[in-house]
FINUKOL-613514 format. One record per residue: residue number from 1; residue in one letter; x, y, z of N, C-alpha, C in turn. Coordinates in pm, 1 decimal, decimal comma, m for minus. Layout:
! FINUKOL-613514
[rec NUM; "A"; [X; Y; Z]; [X; Y; Z]; [X; Y; Z]] ...
//
This chain:
! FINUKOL-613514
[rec 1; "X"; [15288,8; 24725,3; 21990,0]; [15185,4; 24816,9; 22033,1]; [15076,3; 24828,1; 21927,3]] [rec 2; "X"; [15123,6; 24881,1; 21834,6]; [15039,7; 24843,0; 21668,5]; [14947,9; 24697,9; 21662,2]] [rec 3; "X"; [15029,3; 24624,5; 21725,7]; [14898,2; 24500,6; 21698,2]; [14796,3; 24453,2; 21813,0]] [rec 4; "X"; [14888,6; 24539,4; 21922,5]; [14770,5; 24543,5; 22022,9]; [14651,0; 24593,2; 21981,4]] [rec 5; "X"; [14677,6; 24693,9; 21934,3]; [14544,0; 24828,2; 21894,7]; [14476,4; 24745,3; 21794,9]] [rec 6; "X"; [14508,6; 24698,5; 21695,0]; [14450,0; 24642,8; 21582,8]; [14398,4; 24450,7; 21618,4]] [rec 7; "X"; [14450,0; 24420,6; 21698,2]; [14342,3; 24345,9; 21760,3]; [14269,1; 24365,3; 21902,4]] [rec 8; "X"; [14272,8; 24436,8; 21967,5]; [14164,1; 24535,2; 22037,4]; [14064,4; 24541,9; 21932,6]] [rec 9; "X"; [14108,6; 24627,5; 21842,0]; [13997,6; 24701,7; 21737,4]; [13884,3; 24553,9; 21690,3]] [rec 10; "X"; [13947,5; 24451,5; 21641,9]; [13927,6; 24345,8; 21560,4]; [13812,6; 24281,7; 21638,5]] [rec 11; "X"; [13867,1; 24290,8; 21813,2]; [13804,6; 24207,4; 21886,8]; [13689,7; 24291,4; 21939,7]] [rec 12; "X"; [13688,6; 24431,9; 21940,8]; [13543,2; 24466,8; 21933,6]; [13468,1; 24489,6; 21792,0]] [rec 13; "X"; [13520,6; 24536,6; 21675,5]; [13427,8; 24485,3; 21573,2]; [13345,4; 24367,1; 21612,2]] [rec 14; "X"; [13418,5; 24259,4; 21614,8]; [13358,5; 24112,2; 21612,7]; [13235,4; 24123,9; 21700,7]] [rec 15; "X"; [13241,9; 24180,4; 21835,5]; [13159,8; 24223,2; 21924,0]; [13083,4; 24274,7; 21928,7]] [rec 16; "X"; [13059,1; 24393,5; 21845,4]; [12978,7; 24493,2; 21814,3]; [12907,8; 24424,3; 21694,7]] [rec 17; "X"; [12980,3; 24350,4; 21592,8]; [12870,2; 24259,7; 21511,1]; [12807,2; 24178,8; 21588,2]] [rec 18; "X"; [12838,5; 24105,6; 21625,1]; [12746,3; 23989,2; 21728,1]; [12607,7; 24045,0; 21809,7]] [rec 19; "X"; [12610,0; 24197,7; 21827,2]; [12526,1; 24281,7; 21901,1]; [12474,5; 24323,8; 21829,3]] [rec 20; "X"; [12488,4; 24409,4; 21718,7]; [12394,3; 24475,4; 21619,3]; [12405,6; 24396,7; 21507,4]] [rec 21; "X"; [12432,3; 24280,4; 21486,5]; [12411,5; 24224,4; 21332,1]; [12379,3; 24032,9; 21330,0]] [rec 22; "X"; [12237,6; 24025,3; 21406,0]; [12213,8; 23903,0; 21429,5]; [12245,3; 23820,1; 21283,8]] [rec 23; "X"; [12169,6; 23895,9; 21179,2]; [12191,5; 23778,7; 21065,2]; [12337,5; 23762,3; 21036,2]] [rec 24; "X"; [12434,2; 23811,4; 21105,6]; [12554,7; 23767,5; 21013,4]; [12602,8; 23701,8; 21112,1]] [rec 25; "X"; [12558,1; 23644,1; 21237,9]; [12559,4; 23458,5; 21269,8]; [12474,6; 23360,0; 21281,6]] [rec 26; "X"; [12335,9; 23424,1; 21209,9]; [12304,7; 23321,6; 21117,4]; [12412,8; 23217,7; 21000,6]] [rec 27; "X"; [12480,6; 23296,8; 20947,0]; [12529,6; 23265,2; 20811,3]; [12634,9; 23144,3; 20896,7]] [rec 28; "X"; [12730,5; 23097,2; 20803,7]; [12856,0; 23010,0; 20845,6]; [12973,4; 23140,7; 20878,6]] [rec 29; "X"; [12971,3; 23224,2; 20828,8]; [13069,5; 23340,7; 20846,3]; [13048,1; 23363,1; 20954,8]] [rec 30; "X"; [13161,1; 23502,6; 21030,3]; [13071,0; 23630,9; 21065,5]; [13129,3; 23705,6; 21011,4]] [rec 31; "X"; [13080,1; 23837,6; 20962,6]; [13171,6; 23915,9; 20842,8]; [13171,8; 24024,8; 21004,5]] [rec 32; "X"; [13265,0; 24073,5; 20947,4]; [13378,4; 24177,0; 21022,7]; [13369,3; 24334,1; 20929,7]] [rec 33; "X"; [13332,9; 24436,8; 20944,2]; [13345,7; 24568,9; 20805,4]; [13477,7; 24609,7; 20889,1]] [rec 34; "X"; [13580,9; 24625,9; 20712,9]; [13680,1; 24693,8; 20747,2]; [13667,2; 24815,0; 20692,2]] [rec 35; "X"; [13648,1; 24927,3; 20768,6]; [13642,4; 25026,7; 20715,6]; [13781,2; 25170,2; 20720,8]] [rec 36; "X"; [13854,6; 25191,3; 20588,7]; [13937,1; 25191,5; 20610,1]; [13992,5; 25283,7; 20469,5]] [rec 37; "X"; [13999,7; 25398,9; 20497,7]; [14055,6; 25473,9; 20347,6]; [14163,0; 25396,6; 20242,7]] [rec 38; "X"; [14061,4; 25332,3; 20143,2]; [14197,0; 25307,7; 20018,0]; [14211,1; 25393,8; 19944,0]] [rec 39; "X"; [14124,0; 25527,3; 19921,0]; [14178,4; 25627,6; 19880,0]; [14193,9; 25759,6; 19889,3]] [rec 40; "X"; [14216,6; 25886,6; 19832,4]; [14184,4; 26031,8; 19901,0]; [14324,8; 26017,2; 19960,8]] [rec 41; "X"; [14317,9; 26158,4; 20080,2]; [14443,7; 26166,1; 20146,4]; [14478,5; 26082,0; 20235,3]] [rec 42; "X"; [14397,0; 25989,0; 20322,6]; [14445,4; 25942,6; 20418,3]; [14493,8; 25791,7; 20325,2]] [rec 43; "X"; [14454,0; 25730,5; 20244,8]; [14506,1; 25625,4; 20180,1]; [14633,0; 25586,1; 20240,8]] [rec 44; "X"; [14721,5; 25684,2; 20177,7]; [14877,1; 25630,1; 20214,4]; [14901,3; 25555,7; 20380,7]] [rec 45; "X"; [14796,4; 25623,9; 20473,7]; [14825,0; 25543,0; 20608,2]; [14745,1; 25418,2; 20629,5]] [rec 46; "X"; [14588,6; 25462,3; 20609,0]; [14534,1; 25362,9; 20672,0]; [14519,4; 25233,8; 20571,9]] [rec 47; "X"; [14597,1; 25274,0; 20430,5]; [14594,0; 25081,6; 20383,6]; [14682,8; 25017,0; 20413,8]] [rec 48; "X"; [14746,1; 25046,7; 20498,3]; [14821,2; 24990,7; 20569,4]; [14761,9; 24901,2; 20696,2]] [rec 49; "X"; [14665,8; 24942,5; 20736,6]; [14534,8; 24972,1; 20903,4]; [14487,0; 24833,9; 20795,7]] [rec 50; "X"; [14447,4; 24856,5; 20689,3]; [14332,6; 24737,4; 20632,7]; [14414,2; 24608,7; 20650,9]] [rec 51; "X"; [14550,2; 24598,8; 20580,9]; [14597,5; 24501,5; 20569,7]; [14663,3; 24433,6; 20678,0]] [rec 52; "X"; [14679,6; 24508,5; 20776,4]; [14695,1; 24446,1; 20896,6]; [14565,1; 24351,6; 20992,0]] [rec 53; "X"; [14453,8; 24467,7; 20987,7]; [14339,9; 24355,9; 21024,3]; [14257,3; 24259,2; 20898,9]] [rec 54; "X"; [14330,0; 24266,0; 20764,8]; [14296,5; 24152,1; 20690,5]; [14396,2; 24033,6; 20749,2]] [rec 55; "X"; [14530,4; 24071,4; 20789,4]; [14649,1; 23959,2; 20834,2]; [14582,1; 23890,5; 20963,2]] [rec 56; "X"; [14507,5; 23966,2; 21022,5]; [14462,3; 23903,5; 21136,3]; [14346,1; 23825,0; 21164,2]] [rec 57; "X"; [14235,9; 23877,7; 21071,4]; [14164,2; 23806,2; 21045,0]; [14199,1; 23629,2; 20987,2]] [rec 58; "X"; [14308,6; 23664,5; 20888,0]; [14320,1; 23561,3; 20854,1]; [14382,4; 23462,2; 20937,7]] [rec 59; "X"; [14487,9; 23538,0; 21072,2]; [14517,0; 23449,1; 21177,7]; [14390,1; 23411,2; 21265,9]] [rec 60; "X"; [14333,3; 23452,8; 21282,7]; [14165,1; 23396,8; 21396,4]; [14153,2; 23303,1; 21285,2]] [rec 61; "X"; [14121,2; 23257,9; 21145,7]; [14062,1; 23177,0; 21147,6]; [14166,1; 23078,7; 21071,5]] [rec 62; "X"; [14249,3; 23062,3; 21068,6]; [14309,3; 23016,8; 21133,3]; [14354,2; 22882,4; 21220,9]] [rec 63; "X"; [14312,4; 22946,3; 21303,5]; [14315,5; 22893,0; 21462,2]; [14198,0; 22845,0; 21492,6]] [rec 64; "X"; [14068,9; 22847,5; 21388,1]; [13918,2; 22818,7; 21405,2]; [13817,6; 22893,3; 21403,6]] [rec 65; "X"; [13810,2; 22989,6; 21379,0]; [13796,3; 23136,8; 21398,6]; [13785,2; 23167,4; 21524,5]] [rec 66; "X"; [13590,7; 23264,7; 21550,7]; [13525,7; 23306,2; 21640,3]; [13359,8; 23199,5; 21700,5]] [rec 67; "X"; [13364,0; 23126,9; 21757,5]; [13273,8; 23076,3; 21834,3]; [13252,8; 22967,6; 21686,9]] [rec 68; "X"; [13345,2; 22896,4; 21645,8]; [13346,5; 22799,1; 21569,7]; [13306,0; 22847,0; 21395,2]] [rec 69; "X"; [13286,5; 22969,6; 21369,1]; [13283,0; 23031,7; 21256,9]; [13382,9; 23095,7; 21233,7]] [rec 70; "X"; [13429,3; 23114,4; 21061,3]; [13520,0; 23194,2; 21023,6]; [13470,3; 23335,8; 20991,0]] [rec 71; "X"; [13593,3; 23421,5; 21045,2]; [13519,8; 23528,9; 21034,6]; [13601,0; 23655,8; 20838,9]] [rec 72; "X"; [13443,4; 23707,4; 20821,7]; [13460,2; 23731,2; 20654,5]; [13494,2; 23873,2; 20663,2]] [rec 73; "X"; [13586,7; 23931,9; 20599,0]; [13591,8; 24055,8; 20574,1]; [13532,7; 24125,1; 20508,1]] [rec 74; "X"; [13471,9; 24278,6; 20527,1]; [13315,3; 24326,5; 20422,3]; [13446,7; 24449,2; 20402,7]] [rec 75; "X"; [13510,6; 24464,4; 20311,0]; [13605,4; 24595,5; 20277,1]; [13517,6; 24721,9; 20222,1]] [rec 76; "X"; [13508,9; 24854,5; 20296,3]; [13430,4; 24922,8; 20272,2]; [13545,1; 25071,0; 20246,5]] [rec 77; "X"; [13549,8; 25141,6; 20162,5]; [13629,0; 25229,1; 20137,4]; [13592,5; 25380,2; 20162,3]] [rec 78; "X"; [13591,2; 25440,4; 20242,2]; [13505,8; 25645,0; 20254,9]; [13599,8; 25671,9; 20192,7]] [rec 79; "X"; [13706,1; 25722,6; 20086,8]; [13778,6; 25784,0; 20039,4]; [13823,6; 25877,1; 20087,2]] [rec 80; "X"; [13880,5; 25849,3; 20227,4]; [13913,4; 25984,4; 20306,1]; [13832,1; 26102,6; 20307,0]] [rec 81; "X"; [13658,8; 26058,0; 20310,2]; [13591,8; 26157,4; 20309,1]; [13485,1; 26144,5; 20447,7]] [rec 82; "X"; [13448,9; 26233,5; 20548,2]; [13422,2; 26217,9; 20700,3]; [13302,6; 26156,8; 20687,0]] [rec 83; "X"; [13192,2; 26254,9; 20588,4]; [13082,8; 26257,1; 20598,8]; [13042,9; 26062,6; 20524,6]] [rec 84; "X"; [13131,2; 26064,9; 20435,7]; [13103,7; 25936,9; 20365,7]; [13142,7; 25811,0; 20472,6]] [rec 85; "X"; [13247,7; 25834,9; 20596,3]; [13248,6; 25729,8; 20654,7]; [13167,9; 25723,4; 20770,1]] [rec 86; "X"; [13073,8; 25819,7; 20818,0]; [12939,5; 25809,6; 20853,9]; [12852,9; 25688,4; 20775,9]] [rec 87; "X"; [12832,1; 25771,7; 20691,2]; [12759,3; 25683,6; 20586,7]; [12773,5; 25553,4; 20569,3]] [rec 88; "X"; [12905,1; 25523,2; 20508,5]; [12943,8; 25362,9; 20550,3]; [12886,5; 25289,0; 20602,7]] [rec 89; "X"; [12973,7; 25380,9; 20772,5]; [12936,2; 25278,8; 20923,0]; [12797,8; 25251,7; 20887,6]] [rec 90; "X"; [12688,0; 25343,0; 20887,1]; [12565,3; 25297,2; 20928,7]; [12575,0; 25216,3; 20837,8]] [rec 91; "X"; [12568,2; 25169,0; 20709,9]; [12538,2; 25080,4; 20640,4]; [12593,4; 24918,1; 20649,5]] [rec 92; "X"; [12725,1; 24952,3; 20731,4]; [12795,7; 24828,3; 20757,9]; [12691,7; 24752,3; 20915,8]] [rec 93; "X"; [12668,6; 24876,0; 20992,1]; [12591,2; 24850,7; 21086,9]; [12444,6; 24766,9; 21055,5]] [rec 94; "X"; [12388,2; 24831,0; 20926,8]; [12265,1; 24845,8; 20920,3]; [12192,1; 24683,1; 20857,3]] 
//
């Protein structure tokens, strides 16, 4: 069930980059943002969340990746803080 969700998740990142982030298929990549508390309180769960869609990433490519590119991981950390993973997103977005 766990890896359903986490490649669900994986497979709309990828999606949602392809839509809002033309230059990053320009490149040979496509980078992927994992955004994902490595520290603060939530740490103890969700680096767990990172390293699972780093495992998966590394299975897509793998296999060839996504539309003949490998896809790059951008590791972005909010420190279990709300307002900071606002912040992030837009920047991973941006």
């Amino acid at each position: 069930m766990q890896r359903r969700f986490t490649l669900k998740a994986l497979t709309a990142a990828v999606a949602l980059a392809s839509i809002s982030a033309v230059p990053a298929f320009a490149a040979d990549t496509i980078k992927v943002g994992v955004l994902h508390s490595l520290s603060g309180t939530m740490a103890i769960s969700e680096t767990v969340l990172k390293d699972t869609v780093l495992m998966a990433i590394e299975d897509i490519n793998k296999k060839g990746g996504v539309l003949g590119k490998q896809l790059e991981p951008v590791i972005v950390d909010p420190a279990s803080n709300w307002p900071l993973f606002a912040e992030k997103t837009k920047q991973l977005l941006g």
